[in-house]
C-alpha positions as CSV (number, residue, x, y, z in Angstrom):
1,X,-18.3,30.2,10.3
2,X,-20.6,29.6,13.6
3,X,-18.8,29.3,17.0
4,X,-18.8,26.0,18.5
5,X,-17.9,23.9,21.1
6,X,-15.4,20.6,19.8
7,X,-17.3,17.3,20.3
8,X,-15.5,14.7,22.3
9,X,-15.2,12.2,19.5
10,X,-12.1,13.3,17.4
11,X,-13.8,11.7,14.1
12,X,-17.0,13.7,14.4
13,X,-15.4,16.8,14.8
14,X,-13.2,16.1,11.8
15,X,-16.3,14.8,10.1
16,X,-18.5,18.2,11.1
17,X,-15.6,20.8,9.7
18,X,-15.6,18.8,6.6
19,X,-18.9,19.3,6.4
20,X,-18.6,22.8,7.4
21,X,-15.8,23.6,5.0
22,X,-17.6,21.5,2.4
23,X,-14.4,19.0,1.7
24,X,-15.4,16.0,0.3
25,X,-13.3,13.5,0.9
26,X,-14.9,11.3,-2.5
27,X,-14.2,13.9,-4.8
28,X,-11.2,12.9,-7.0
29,X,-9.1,16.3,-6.3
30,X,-9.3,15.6,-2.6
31,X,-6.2,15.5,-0.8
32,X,-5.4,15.2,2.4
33,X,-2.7,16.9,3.0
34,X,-4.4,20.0,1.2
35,X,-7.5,19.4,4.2
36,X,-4.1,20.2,6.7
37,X,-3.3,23.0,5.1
38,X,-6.3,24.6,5.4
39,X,-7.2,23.3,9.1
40,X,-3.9,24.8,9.6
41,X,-4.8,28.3,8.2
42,X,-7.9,28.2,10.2
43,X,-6.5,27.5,13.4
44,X,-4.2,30.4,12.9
45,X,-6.7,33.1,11.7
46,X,-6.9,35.4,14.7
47,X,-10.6,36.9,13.0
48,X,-12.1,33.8,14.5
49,X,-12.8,32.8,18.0
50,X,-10.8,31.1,20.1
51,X,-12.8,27.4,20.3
52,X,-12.6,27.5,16.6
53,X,-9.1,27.9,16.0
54,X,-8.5,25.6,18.8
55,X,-10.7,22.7,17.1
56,X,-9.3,23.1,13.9
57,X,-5.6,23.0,15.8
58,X,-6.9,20.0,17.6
59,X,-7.6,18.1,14.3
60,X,-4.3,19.1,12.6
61,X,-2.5,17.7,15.4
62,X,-5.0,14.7,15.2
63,X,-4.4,14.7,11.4
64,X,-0.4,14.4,11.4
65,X,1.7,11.6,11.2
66,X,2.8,10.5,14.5
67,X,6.2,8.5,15.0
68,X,4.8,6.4,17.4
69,X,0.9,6.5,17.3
70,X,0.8,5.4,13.8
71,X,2.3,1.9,14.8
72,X,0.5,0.8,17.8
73,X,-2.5,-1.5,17.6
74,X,-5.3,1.7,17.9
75,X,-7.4,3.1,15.7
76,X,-6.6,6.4,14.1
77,X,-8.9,9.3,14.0
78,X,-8.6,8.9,10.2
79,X,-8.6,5.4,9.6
80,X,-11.9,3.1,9.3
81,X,-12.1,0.1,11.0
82,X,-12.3,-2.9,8.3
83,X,-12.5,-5.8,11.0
84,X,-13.9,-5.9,14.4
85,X,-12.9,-7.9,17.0
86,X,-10.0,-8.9,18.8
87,X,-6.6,-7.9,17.5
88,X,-4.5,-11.2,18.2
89,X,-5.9,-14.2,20.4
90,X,-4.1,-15.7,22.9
91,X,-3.9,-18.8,24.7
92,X,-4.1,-18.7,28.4
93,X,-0.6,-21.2,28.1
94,X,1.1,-18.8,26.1
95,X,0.8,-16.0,28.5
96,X,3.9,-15.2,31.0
97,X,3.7,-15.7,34.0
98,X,6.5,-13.9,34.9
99,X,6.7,-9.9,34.5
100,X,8.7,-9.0,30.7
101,X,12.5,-8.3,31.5
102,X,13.2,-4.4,31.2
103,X,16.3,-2.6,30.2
104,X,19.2,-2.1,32.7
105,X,18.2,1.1,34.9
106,X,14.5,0.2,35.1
107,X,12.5,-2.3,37.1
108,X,8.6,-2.9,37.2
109,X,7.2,-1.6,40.6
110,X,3.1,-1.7,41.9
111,X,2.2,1.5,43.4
112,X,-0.8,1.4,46.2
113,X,-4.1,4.6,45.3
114,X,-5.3,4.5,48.5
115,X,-1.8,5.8,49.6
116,X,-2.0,9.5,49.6
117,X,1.9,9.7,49.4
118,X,1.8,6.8,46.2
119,X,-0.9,8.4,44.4
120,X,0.5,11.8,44.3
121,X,3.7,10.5,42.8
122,X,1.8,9.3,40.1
123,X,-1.1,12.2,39.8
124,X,2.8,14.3,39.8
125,X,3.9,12.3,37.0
126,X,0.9,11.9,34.5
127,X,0.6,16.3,34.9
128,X,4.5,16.4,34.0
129,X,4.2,13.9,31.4
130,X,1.4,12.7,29.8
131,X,-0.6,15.3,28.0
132,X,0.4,18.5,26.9
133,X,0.1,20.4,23.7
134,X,2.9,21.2,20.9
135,X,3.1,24.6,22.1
136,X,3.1,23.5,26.3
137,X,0.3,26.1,26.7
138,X,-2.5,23.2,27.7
139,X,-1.9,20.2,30.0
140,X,-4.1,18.1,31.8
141,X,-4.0,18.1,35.8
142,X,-4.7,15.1,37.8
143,X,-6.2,15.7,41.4
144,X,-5.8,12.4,43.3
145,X,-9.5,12.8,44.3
146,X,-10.4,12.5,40.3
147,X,-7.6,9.9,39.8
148,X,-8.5,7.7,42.5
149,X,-12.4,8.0,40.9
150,X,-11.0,6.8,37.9
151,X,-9.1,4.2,39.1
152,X,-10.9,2.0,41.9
153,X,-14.0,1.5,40.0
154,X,-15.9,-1.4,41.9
155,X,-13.9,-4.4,41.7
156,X,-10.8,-2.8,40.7
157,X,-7.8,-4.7,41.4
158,X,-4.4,-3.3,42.9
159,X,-2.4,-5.4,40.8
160,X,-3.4,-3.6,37.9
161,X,-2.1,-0.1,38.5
162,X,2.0,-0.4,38.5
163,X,4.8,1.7,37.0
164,X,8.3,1.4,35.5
165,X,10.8,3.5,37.6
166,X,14.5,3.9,37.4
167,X,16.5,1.4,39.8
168,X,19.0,4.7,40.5
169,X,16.7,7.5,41.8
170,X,13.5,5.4,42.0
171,X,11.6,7.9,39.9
172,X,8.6,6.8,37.8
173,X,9.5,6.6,34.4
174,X,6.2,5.0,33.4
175,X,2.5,4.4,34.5
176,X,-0.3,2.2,33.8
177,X,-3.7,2.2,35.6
178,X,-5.5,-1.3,34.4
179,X,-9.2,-1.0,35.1
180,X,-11.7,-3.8,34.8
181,X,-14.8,-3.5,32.8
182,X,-17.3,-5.9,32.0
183,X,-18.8,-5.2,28.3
């Protein structure tokens, strides 16, 4: 097998080491779990570089069931999309006003990017937190500089980047960063 660099898009790269490892996924003795196994085998064969066995632990991890991916309105790296568009509609009447009511211990709190102490609170967080590897040997590092670029795209609006910390120690137990776009 050739060295490579991983693709960004998940599918094609799960699409390219079919193809590599010529799987067909139309053949009647396909089976997925089978394709896991193998990717599996690959990614721990120490007679092949490092980016490959890498990749091919990227897509089993891709490939598993997850508890709770698996039931949130997103499309799956395995999964085709059947219908485009919106997933549910919503009239601008039936849309709250008011923020949804959290569990005792938690309340919903706005947090300010252009405050150096606020932003690395929440650059803190999302390297604790948000993505790291099964094994904890990879995780992602947010650098206010890059977070703020990500974040106050023209027009972006404050409103839209809040968190959900705990009412005892104040801590941030959740983040989101809305960011308009116009498509």
């Amino acid at each position: 097998m050739e060295p490579t660099t991983a693709p960004i898009d998940p599918s094609f790269d799960l699409k390219a080491a079919m193809e590599a490892l010529q799987i067909d996924p139309k053949d009647p003795n396909f089976s997925e779990e089978e394709m896991i196994n193998m990717f599996t085998g690959i990614s721990r064969d120490q007679k092949i570089g490092f980016q490959d066995r890498e990749r091919f632990a990227n897509l089993v991890s891709l490939l598993k069931t997850h508890k709770f991916w698996d039931n949130q309105a997103i499309v799956l790296p395995r999964q085709q999309i059947k219908k485009e568009g919106p997933i549910k509609q919503f009239k601008k009447e039936e849309i709250s006003d008011e923020p949804t009511t959290l569990p005792a211990g938690f309340k919903w709190a706005n947090y300010d990017v252009t405050d150096d102490k606020e932003c690395q609170e929440v650059c803190d967080f999302l390297t604790r937190f948000y993505v790291e590897d099964d094994e904890g040997s990879f995780r992602l590092i947010y650098p206010m500089d890059k977070f703020r670029w990500g974040v106050q795209t023209p027009g972006f609006i404050k409103d839209l980047h809040f968190c959900v910390r705990s009412e005892s120690n104040n801590k941030i137990m959740a983040t989101i960063a809305g960011v308009p776009k116009k498509v």
